[in-house]
MARZAVO-829262 format. One record per residue: residue number from 1; residue in one letter; x, y, z of N, C-alpha, C in turn; chain. Coordinates in pm, whole numbers, padded with zeros to 5 digits. Atoms other than C-alpha are relative to their C-alpha. Layout:
PT;num;residu;n_px;n_py;n_pz;ca_px;ca_py;ca_pz;c_px;c_py;c_pz;chaine
PT;NUM;a;X;Y;Z;X;Y;Z;X;Y;Z;A
...
***
This chain:
PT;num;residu;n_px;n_py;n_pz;ca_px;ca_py;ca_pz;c_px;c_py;c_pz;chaine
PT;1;x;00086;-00117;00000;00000;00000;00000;00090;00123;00000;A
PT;2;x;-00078;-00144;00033;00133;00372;-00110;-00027;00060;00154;A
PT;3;x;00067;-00101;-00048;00169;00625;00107;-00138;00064;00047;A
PT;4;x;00085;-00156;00064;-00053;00850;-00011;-00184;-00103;00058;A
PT;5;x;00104;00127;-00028;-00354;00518;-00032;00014;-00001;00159;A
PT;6;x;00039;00025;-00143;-00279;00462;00365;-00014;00149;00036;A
PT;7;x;00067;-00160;-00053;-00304;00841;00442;-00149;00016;-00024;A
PT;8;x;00121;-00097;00057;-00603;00902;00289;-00125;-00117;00091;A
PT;9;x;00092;00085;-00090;-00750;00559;00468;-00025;00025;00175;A
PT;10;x;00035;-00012;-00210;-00655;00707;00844;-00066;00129;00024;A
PT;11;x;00101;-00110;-00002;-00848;01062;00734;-00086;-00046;00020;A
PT;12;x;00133;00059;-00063;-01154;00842;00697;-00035;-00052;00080;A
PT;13;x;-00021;00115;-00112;-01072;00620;00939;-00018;00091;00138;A
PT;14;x;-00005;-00114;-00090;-01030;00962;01183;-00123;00061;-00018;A
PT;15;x;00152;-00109;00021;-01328;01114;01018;-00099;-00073;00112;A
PT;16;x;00102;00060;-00050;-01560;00853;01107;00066;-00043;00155;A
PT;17;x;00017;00041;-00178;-01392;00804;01484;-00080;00131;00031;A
PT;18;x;00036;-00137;-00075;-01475;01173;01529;-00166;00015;-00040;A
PT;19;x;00117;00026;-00019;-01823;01138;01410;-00057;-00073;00061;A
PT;20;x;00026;00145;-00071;-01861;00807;01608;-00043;00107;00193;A
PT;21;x;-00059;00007;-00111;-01724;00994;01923;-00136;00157;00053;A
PT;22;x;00077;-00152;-00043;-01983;01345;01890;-00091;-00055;00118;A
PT;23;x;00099;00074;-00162;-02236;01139;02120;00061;-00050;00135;A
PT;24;x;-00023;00034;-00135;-02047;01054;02372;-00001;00046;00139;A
PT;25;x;-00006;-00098;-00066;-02154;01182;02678;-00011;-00099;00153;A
PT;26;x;00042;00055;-00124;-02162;01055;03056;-00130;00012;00072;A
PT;27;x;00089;00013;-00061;-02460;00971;03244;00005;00106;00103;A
PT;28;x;-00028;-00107;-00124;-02339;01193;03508;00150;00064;00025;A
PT;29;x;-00114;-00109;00039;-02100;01494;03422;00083;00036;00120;A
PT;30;x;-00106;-00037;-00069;-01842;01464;03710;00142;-00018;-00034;A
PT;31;x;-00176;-00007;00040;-01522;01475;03523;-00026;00137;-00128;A
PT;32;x;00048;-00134;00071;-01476;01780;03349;00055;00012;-00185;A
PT;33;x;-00040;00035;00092;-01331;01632;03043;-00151;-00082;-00108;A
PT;34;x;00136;00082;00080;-01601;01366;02971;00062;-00115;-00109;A
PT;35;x;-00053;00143;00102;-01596;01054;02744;00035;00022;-00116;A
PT;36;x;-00014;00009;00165;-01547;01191;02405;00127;00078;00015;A
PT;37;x;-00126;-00042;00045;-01208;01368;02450;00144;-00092;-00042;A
PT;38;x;-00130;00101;00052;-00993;01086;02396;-00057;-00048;-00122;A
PT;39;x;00034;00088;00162;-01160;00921;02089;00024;00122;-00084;A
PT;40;x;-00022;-00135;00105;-01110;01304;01950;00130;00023;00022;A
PT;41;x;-00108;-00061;00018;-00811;01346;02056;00125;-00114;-00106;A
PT;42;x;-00048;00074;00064;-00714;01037;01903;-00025;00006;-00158;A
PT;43;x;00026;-00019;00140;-00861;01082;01574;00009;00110;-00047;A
PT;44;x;-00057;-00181;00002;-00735;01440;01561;00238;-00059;-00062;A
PT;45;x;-00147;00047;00030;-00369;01244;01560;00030;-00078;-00062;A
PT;46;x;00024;00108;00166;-00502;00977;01303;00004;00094;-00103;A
PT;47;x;00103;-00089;00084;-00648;01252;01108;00121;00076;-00057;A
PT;48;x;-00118;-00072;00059;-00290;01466;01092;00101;-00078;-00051;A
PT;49;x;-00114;00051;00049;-00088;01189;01056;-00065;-00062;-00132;A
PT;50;x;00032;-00014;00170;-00262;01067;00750;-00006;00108;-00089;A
PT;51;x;00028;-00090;00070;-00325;01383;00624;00159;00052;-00057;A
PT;52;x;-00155;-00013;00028;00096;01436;00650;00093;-00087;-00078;A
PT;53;x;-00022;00112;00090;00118;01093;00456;-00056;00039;-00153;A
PT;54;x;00007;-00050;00159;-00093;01210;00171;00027;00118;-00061;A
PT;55;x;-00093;-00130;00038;00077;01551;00154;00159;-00029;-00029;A
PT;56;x;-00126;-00045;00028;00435;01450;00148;00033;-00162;00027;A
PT;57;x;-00028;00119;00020;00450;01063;00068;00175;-00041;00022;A
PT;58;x;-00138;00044;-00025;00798;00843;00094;00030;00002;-00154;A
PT;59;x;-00058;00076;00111;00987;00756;-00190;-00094;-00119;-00086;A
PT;60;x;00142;00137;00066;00730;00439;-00250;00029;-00097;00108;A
PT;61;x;00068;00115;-00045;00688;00097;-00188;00150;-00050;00102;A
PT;62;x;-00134;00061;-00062;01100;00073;-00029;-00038;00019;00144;A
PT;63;x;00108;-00026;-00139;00930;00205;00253;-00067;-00133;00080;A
PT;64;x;00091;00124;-00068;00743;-00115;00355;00060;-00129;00004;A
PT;65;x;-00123;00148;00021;01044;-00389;00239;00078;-00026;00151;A
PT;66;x;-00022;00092;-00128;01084;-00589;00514;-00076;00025;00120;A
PT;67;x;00101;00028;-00123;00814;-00558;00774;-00046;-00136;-00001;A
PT;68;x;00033;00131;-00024;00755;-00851;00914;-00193;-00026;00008;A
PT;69;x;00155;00012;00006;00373;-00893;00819;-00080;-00105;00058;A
PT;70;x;00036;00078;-00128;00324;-01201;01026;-00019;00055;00174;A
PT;71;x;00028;-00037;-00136;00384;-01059;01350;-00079;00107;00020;A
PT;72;x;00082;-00139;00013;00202;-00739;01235;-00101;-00070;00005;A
PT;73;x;00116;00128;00048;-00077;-00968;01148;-00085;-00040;00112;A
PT;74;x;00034;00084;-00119;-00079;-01152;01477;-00018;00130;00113;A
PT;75;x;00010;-00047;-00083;-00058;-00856;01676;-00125;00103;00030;A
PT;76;x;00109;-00032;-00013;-00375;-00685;01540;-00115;-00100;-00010;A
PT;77;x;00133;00056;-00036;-00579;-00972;01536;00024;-00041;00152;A
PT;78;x;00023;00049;-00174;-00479;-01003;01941;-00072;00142;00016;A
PT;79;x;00101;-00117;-00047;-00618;-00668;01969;-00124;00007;-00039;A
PT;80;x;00154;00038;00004;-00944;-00733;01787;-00050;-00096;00113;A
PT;81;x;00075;00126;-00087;-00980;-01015;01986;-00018;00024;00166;A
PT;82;x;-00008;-00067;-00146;-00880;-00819;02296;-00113;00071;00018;A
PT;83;x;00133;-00090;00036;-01164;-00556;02182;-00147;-00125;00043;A
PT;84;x;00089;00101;-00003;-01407;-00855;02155;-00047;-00067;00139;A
PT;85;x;00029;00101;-00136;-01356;-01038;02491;00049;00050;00121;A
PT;86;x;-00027;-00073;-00070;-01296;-00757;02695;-00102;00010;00104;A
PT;87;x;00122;-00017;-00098;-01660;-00725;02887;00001;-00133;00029;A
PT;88;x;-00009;00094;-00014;-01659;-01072;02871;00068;-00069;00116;A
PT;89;x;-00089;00060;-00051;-01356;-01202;03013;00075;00071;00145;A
PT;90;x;-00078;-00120;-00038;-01250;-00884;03199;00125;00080;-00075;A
PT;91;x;-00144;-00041;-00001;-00957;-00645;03238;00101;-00096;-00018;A
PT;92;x;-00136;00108;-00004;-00715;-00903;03365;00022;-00075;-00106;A
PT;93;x;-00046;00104;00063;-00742;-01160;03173;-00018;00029;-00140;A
PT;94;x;-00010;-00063;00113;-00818;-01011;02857;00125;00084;-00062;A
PT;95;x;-00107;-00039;00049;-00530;-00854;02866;00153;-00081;00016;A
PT;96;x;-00053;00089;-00035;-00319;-01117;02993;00020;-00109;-00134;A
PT;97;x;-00024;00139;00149;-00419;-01367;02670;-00024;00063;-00103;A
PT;98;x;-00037;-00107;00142;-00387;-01016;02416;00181;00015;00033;A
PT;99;x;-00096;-00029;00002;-00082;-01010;02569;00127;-00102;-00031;A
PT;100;x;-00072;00135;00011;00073;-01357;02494;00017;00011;-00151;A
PT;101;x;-00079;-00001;00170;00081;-01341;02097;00082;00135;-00013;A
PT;102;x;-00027;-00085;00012;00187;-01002;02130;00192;00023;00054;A
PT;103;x;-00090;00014;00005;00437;-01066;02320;00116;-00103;-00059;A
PT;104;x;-00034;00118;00047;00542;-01388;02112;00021;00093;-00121;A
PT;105;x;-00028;-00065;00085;00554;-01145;01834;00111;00121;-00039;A
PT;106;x;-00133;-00103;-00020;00829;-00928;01970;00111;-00114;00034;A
PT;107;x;-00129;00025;00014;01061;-01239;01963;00008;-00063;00176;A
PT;108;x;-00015;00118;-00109;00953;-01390;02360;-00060;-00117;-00029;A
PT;109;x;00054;00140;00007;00889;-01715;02438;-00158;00002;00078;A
PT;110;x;00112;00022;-00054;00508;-01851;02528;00044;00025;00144;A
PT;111;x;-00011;00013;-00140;00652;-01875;02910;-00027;00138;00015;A
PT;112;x;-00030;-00182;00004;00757;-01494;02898;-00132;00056;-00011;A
PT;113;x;00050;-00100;00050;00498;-01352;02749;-00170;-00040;00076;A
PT;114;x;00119;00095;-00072;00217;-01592;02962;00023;00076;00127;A
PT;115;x;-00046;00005;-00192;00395;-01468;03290;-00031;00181;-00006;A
PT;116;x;-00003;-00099;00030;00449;-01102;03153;-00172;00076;-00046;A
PT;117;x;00121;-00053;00029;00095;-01080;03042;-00095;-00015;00125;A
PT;118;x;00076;-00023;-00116;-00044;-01169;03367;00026;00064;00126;A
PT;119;x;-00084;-00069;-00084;00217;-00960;03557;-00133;00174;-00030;A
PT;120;x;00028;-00068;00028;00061;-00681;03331;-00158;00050;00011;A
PT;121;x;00151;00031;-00088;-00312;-00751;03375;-00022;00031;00106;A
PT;122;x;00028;-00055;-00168;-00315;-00798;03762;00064;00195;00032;A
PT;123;x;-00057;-00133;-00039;-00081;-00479;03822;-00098;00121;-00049;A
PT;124;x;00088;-00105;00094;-00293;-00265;03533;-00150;00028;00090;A
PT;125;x;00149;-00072;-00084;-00621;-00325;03696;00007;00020;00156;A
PT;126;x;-00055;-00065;-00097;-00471;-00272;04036;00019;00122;00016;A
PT;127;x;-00050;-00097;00020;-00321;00021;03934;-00130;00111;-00016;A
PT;128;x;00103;-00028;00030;-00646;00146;03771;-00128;-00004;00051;A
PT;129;x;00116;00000;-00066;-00941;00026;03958;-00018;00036;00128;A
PT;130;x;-00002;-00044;-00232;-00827;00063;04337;00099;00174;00041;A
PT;131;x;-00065;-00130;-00041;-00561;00346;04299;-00039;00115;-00082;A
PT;132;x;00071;-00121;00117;-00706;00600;04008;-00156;-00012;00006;A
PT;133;x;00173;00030;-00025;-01061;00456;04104;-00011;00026;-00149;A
PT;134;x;00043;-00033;00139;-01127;00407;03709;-00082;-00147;00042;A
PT;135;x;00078;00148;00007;-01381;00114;03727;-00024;-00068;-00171;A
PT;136;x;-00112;00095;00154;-01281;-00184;03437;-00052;-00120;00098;A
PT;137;x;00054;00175;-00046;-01456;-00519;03450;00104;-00091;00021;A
PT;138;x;-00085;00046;-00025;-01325;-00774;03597;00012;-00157;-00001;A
PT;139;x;00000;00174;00050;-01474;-01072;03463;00009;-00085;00093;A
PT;140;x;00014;00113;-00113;-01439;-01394;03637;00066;00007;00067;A
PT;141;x;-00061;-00015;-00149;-01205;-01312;03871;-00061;00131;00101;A
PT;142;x;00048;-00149;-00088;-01414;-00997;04036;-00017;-00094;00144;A
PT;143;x;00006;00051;-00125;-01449;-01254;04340;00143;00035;00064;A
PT;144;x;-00150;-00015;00044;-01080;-01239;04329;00072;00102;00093;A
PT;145;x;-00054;-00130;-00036;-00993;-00923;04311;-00092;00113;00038;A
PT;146;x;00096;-00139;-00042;-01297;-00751;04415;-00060;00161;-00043;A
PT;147;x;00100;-00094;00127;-01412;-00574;04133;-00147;-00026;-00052;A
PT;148;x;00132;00069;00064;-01704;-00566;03942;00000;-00070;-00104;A
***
């Protein structure tokens, strides 16, 4: 894929987060930010960096010779799948078994990246649910760890 072709796919791709994101509003307005500033602020930084791709392209296609498209591959379908089985499964562990191909894709071993992903999990929603009070499902372990 050109340049110019993936720029012009993360404008739309930005367009439609930022139309996605206009509704987003909290049930109850105690943060003074609110739910839709990150999906904008994110598609504000999709939106320039494509837009800086189809303004001032590479050279071409030398650009893309040698990415390893397997591990690229593997590492967004762990994040779909992370997306997917996230309410489901919870925090922890959802991120715990997104985090095993992912990290198998940077070159660790299953042990590593099994131990490392559940290092990252427990600590994350630790970190997040009890000390930043951000509430993040917690799936079948909420007995556990005493979430919801």
């Amino acid at each position: 894929m050109s340049d110019r072709a993936l720029g012009a796919v993360c404008v739309v791709a930005s367009a439609a987060m930022a139309w996605a994101a206009q509704d987003y509003a909290a049930a109850i307005s105690y943060e003074p930010v609110g739910p839709r500033a990150f999906p904008l602020l994110l598609a504000s930084g999709l939106g320039l960096s494509g837009l800086w791709l189809v303004l001032k392209p590479s050279a071409g296609a030398e650009a893309f010779r040698g990415v390893p498209w397997g591990p690229t591959a593997l590492c967004a379908a762990a994040v779909l799948a992370y997306a997917l089985l996230f309410q489901w499964l919870g925090f922890p562990l959802a991120t715990a078994l997104m985090a095993v191909p992912v990290g198998m894709a940077f070159g660790g071993s299953w042990k590593q990246s099994l131990i490392g992903g559940a290092a990252l999990g427990g600590v994350l929603y630790l970190l997040f649910d009890k000390v930043l009070d951000v509430v993040l499902p917690a799936g079948p372990l909420a007995a556990l760890l005493g979430g919801s």
